[in-house]
C-alpha positions in Angstrom: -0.2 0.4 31.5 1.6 -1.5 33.8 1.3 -5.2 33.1 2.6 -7.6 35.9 3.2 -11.4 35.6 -0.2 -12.2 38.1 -2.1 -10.1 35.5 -1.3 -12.1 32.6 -0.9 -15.1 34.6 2.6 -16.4 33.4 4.3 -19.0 34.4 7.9 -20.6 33.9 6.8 -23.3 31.7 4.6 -20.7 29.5 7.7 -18.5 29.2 10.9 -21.0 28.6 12.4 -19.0 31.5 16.8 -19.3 31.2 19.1 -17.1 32.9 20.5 -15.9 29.2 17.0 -14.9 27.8 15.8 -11.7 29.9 14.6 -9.3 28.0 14.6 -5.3 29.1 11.3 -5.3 29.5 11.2 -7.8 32.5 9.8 -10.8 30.1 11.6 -13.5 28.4 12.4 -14.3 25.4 10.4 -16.9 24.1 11.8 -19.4 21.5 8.5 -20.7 19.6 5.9 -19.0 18.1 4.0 -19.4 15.5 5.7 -21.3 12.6 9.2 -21.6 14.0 10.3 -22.9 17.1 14.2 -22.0 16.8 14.6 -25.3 14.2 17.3 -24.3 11.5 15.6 -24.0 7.7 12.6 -23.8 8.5 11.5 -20.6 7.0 13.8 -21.7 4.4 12.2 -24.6 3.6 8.6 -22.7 4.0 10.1 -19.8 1.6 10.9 -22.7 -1.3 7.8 -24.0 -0.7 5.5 -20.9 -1.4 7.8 -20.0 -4.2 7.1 -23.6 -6.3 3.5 -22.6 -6.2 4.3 -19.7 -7.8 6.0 -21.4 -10.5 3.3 -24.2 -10.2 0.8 -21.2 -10.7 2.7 -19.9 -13.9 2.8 -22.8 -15.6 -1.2 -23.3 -15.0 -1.3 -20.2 -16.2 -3.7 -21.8 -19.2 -5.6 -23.7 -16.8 -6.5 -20.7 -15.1 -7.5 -18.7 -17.7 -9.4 -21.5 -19.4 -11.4 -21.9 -15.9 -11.4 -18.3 -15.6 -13.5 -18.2 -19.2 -16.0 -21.2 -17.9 -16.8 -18.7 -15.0 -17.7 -16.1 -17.5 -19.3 -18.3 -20.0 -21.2 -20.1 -16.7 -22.5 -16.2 -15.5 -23.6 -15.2 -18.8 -25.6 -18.2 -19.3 -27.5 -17.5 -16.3 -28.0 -13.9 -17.2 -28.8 -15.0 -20.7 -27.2 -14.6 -23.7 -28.5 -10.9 -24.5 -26.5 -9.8 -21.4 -22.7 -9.7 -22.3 -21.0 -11.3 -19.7 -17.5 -10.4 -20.5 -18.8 -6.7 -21.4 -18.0 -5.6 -17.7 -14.7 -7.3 -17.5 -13.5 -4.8 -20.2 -14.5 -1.9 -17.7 -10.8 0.1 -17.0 -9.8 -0.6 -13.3 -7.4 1.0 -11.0 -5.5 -1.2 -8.4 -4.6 1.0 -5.1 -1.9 2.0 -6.7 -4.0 3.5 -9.8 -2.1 0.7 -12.4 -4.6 1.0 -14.8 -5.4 -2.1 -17.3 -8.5 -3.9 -18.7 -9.5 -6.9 -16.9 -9.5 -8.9 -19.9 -8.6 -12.5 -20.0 -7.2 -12.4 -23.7 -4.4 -11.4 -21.7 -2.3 -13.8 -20.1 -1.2 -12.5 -16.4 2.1 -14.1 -16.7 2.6 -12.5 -20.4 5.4 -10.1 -20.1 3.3 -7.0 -21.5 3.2 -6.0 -25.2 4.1 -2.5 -26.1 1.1 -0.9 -28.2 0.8 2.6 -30.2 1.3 6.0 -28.1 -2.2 7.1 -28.4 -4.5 3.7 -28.4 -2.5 2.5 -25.2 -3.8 2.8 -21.8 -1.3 0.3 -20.2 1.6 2.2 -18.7 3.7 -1.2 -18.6 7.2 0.2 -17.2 5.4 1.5 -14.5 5.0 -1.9 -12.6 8.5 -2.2 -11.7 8.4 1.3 -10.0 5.3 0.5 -8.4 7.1 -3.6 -6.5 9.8 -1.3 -5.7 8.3 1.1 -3.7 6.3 -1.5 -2.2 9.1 -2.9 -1.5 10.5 0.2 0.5 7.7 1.4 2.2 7.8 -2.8 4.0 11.2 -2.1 4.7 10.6 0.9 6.3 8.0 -0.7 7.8 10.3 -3.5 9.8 12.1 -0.8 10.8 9.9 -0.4 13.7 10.5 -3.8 14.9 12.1 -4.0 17.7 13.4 -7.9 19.9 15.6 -7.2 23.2 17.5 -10.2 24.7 19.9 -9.3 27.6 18.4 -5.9 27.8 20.2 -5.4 24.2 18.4 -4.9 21.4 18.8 -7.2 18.5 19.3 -6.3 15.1 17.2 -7.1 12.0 18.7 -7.0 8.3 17.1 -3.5 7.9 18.3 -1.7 11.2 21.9 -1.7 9.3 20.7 0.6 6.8 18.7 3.1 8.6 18.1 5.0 5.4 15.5 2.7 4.5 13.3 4.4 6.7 12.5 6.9 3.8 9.9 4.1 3.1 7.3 6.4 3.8 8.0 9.3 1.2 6.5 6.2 -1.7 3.0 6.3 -0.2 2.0 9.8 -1.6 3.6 8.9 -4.7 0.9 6.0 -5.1 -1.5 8.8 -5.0 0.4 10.4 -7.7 0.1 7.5 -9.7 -3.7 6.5 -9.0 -4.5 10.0 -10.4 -1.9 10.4 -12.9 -2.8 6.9 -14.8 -6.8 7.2 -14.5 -6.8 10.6 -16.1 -4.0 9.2 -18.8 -6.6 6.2 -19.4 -9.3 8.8 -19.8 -7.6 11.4 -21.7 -6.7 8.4 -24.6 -10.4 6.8 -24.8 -12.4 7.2 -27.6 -14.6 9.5 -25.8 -11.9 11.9 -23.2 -15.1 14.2 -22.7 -16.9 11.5 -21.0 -16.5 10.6 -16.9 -19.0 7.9 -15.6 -20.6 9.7 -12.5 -18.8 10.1 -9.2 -20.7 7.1 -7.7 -20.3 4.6 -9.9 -16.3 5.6 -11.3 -15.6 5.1 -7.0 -17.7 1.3 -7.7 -15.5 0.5 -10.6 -12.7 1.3 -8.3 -13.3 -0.2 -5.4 -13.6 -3.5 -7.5 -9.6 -3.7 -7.4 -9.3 -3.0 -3.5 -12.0 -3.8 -1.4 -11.6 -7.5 -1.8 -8.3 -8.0 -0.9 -8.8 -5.3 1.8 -11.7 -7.0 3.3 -9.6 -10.1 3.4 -6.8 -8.5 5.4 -8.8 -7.4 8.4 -10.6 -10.3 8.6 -7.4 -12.1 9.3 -6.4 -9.7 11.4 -8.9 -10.1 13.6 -8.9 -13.9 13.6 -5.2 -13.5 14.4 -6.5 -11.7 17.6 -9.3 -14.5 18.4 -7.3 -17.0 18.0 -4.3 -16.1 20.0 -5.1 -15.5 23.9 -4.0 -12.3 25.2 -1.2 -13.2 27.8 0.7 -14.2 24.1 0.0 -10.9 22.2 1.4 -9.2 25.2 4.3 -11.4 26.2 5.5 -11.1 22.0 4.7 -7.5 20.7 6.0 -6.0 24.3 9.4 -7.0 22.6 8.1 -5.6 19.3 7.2 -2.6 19.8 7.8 0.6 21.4 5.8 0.4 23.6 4.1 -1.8 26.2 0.8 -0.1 26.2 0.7 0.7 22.4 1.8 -3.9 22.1 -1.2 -4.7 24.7 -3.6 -2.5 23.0 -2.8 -2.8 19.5 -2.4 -6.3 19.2 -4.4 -7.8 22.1 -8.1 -6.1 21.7 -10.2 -5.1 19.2 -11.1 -1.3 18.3 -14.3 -0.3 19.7 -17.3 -1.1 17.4 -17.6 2.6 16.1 -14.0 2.2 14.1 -14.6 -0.9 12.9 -18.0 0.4 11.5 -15.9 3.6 9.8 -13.3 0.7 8.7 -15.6 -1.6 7.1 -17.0 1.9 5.3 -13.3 2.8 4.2 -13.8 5.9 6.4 -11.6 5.9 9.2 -8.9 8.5 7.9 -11.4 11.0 8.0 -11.2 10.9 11.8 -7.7 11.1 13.0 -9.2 10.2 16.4 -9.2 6.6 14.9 -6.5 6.1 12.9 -4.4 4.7 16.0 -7.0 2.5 17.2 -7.7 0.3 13.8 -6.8 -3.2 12.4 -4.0 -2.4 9.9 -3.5 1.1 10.0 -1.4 1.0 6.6 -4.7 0.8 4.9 -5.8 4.6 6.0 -4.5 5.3 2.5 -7.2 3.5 0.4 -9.7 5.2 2.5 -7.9 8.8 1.3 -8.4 7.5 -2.2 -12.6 7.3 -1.8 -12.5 11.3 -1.5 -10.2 11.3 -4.7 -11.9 9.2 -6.8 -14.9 10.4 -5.7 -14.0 14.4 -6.9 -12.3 13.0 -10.1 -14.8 13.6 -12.5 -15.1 16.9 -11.2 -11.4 17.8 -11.7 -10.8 16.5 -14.9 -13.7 18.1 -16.8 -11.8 21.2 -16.0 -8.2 20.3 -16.6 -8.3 17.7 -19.6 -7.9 20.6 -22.0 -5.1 22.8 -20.0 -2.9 24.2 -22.5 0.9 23.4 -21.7 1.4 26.7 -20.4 -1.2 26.1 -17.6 -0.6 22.7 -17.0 3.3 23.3 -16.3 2.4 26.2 -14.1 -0.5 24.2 -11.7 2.5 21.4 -11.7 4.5 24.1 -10.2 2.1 25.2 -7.7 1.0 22.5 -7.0 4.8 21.0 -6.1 5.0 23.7 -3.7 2.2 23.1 -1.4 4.5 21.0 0.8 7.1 23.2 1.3 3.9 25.5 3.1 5.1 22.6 6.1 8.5 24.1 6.4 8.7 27.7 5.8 5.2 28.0 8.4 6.3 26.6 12.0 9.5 29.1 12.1 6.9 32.1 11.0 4.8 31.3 13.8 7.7 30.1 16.3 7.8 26.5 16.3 10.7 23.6 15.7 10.5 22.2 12.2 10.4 19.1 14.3 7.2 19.8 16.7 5.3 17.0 15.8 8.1 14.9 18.2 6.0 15.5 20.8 3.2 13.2 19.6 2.1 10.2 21.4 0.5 7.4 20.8 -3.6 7.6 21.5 -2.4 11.2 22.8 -5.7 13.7 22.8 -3.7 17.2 23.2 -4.6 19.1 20.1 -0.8 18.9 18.7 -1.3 14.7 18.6 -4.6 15.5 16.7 -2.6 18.0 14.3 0.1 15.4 13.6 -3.1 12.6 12.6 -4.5 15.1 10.7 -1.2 15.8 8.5 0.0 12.8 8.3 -3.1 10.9 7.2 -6.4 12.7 6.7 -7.3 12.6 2.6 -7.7 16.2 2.6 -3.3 17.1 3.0 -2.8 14.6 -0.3 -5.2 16.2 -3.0 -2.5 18.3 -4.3 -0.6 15.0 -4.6 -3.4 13.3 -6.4 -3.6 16.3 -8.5 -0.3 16.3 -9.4 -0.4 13.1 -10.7 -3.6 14.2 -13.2 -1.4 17.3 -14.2 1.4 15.5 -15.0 -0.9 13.2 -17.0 -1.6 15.8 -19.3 1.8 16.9 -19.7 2.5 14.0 -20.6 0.3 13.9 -23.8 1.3 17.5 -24.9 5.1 16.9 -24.4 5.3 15.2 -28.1 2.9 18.2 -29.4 5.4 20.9 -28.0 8.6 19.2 -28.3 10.3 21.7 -31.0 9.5 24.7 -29.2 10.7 23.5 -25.9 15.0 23.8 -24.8 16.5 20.5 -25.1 17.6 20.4 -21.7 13.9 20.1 -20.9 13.1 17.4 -23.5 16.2 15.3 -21.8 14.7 15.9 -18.3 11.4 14.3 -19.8 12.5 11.9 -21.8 15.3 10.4 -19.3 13.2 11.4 -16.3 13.4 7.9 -14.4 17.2 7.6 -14.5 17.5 11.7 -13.1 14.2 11.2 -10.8 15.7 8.0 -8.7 19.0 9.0 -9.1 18.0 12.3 -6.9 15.9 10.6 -4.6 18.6 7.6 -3.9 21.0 10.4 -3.5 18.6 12.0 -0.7 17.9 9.0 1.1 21.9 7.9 1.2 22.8 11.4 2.3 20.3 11.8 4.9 18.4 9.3 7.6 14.9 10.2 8.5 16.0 10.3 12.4 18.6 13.6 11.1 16.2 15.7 9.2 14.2 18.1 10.4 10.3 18.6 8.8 9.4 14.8 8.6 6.0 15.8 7.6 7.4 17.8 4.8 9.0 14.7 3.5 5.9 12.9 4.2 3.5 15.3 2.4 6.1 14.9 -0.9 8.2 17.7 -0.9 10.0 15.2 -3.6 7.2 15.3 -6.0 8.9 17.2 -8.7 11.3 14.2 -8.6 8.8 11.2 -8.4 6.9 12.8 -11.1 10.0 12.8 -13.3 10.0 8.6 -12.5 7.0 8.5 -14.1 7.8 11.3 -17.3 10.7 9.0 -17.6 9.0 5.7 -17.6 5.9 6.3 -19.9 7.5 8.6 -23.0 9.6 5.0 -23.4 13.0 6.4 -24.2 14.6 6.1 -20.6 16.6 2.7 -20.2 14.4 2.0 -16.9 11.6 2.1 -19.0 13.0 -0.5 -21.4 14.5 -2.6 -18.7 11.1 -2.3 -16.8 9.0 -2.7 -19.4 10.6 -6.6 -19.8 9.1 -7.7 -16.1 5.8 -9.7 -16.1 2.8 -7.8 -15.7 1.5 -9.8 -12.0 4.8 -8.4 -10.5 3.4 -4.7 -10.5 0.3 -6.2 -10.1 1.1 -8.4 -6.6 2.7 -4.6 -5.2 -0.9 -4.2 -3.6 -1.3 -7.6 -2.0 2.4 -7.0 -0.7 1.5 -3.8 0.8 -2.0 -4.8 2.3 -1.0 -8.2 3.8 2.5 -7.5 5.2 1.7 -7.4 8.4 -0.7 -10.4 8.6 2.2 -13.0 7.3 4.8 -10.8 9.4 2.3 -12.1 12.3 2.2 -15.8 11.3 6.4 -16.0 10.1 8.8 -15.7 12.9 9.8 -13.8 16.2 13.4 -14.9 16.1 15.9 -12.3 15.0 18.4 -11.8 12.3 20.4 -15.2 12.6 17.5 -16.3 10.2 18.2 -14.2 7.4 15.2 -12.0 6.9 15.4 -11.7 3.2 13.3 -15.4 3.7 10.6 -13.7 4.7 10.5 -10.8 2.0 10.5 -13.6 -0.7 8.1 -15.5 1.0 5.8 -11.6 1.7 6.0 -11.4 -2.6 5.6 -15.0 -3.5 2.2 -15.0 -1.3 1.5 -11.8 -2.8 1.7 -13.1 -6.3 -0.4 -15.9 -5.5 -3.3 -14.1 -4.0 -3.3 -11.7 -6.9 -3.8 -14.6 -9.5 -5.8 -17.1 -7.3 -7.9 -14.3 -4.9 -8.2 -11.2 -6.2 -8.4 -11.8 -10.1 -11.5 -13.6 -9.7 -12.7 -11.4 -6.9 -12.7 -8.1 -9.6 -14.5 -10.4 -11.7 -17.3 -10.9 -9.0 -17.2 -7.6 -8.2 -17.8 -6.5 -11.3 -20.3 -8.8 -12.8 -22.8 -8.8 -9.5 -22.9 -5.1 -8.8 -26.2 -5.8 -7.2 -24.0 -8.1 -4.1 -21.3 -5.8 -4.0 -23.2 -2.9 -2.8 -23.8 -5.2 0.7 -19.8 -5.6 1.0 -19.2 -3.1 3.5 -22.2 -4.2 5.6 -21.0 -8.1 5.3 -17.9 -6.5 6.7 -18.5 -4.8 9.0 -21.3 -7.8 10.1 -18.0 -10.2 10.5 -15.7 -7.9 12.4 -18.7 -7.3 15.0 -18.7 -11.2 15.2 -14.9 -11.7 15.7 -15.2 -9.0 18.1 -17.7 -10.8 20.3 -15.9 -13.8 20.2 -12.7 -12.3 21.0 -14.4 -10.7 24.1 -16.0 -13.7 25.5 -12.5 -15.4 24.8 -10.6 -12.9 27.3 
């Protein structure tokens, strides 16, 4: 696509044209956008500002709940006072993630969480640590892609220093992992592990924890779209991205109506034709988990009794599925690294192949799984423990020091741009070693479980809002490069997160779940608003 200045209809005065600010793209550097305009502090000031809500927001922490209990009290009333009104809210959720924990408001969200006995517990509480650190990486990895030139040269962000945090990546299967290795734990400790709600109404119960927030992340998304003209989409991301056509067509116009129908559905990673062309193409993973949850019931009927034997031998097979990446290109004569030849809204059947592997539901079930597996290892490890070697019962029992010690060690060693078989990487050849991370922090003996287990419960909580809305306050925050330091904005990214988990999506699960009979019309309100946006945008450009 070749963009010229007539087409976008640029002038001097639109683009602060200097001698000093050509970029290598033929545009300038522009000095203002959004909510900096090259004045010192500011995103200081803003990142301060965002954080004393937080702290405003813990210490209405009573407030909250108290309001949070005249909601209940208010819906109850109008259902009458046969109907239980807090009954739902006891219902066991799963977040993205698959954190699972009772959406109870006896519990305070700013209570650091109380350890309770082995078999009664469903709350996994040194998990949420793990969970705000990978979240943490996979953003990182994520502004790795962000690229400013000034003078042809391109300038650096905190992150391109430390190119090994482009291993971000290798934590999104391992949320997979988790969503299936928690929901079965959560199921095989109820009072009734033979029972599954069915398929339909487990995915509702679900969905409660992610829609909401999801829903809220392409709307803005596509406001951000409508309200900014194209001519500044394309003058910005051109210097953001690799590039001009993928900037101008990303960032500048809305996906055709057809994607934003399979988005609004939490379909679109079923069609790898789409994945390229949506709003926030980060959240292909929750539409992976539908399939999963949906074929959960089905899987654990037939693996909640595995003896150990069996369970430690599908954990083996089931950890070498990805290595099926790397020992099949050289058998049928191809580079470990053929999938370098994919481009961006490429048709050739090798770009299809690359969408389908790195995205499409059906090359993570063995990760989701895995995850169940390991949740029923991890209830028969205290059964077997005298019969096992000791050097396995340390492996278990300190699994979270061993497992990130590994995986730091991997990602120090090597950078993702040196290793051949990405897509191994990507479809967790490292499972044996993330599942260790979680061994290590749920049998409560590692000293990452203990440290973790100190951390308020919202900050494993606010990892989903972090993942989902990264690139929405990315959008609003700054263009200018590292002379701001950029650790502003990830404080500022977690602080926001923590306040739209307490404030937005805490009372949107309550909704959710106490008017199933409005939630079922979500997708179609969706849907019904992106077409809207859409129109606008078009009669805008």
């Amino acid at each position: 696509m070749n963009v010229t200045s007539d087409d976008m209809n640029i002038t001097s005065d639109d683009m602060n044209i200097t001698s000093d600010d050509t970029g290598d793209s033929g545009y300038e550097y522009h000095v203002c956008y959004y909510l900096w305009c090259g004045e010192a502090n500011q995103e200081i000031i803003f990142t301060v500002c965002v954080w004393l809500l937080v702290l405003a927001t813990f210490w209405l922490g009573p407030l909250y709940q108290y309001l949070m209990g005249l909601y209940g009290d208010f819906v109850g009333s109008l259902r009458g006072n046969d109907n239980d009104s807090g009954g739902a809210l006891q219902i066991e959720i799963s977040t993205y993630q698959g954190y699972s924990s009772l959406a109870d408001t006896s519990k305070s969200t700013f209570d650091a969480p109380t350890p309770q006995p082995d078999r009664k517990a469903v709350r996994l509480d040194a998990i949420g640590v793990a969970r705000i650190l990978a979240s943490v990486h996979i953003v990182l990895g994520h502004m790795l892609n962000k690229n400013i030139y000034k003078n042809g040269e391109k300038l650096l962000f905190l992150t391109d220093g430390v190119p090994n945090l482009g291993w971000g990546f290798t934590w999104v299967p391992w949320f997979f992992m988790l969503s299936g290795f928690i929901l079965t734990y959560a199921r095989l400790n109820s009072s009734e592990p033979g029972q599954c709600d069915p398929p339909l109404k487990f995915l509702w119960k679900r969905l409660a924890s992610i829609f909401p927030i999801y829903a809220m992340t392409l709307c803005i998304t596509a406001s951000l779209v409508v309200i900014h003209n194209e001519q500044t989409y394309r003058t910005y991301h051109v210097h953001f991205y690799y590039s001009e056509e993928y900037a101008s067509h990303y960032y500048s116009h809305f996906p055709d109506r057809w994607i934003l129908c399979l988005q609004s559905f939490l379909l679109h990673s079923f069609v790898p034709q789409s994945l390229e062309q949506t709003f926030d193409m980060h959240s292909w993973f929750l539409s992976a988990l539908i399939l999963y949850w949906l074929g959960f019931k089905f899987v654990y009927l037939r693996m909640r009794e595995a003896s150990f034997h069996v369970t430690c031998g599908m954990l083996i097979a089931l950890a070498a599925i990805p290595w099926g990446s790397v020992m099949i290109p050289p058998i049928i004569g191809e580079d470990q690294d053929w999938y370098r030849y994919h481009t961006y809204f490429g048709t050739d059947p090798l770009d299809i192949w690359v969408l389908i592997l790195k995205f499409h539901p059906l090359c993570y079930i063995h990760v989701f799984v895995f995850g169940m597996f390991l949740a029923r290892l991890l209830l028969l490890i205290n059964t077997v423990r005298d019969t096992i070697p000791r050097a396995l019962q340390l492996m278990c029992d300190y699994g979270a020091v061993l497992g990130y010690s590994v995986i730091l060690s991997l990602f120090a060693i090597f950078t993702p741009g040196d290793v051949y078989g990405k897509i191994s990487w990507r479809l967790s050849v490292l499972m044996p070693f993330q599942g260790l991370i979680l061994l290590g922090l749920s049998l409560n003996k590692d000293p990452l479980s203990k440290l973790f287990q100190r951390a308020p419960a919202v900050v494993g909580e606010a990892s989903f809002v972090q993942y989902m809305i990264q690139f929405e306050i990315y959008q609003i925050w700054m263009v200018r490069p590292i002379d701001a330091p950029y650790l502003w904005f990830l404080l500022s990214l977690f602080g926001i997160a923590v306040l739209l988990t307490v404030w937005v999506q805490k009372p949107a699960i309550k909704l959710w779940l106490q008017n199933p009979g409005y939630t079922y019309a979500a997708p179609f309100v969706l849907l019904a608003t992106l077409l809207t946006l859409r129109e606008i945008s078009d009669s805008n450009f």
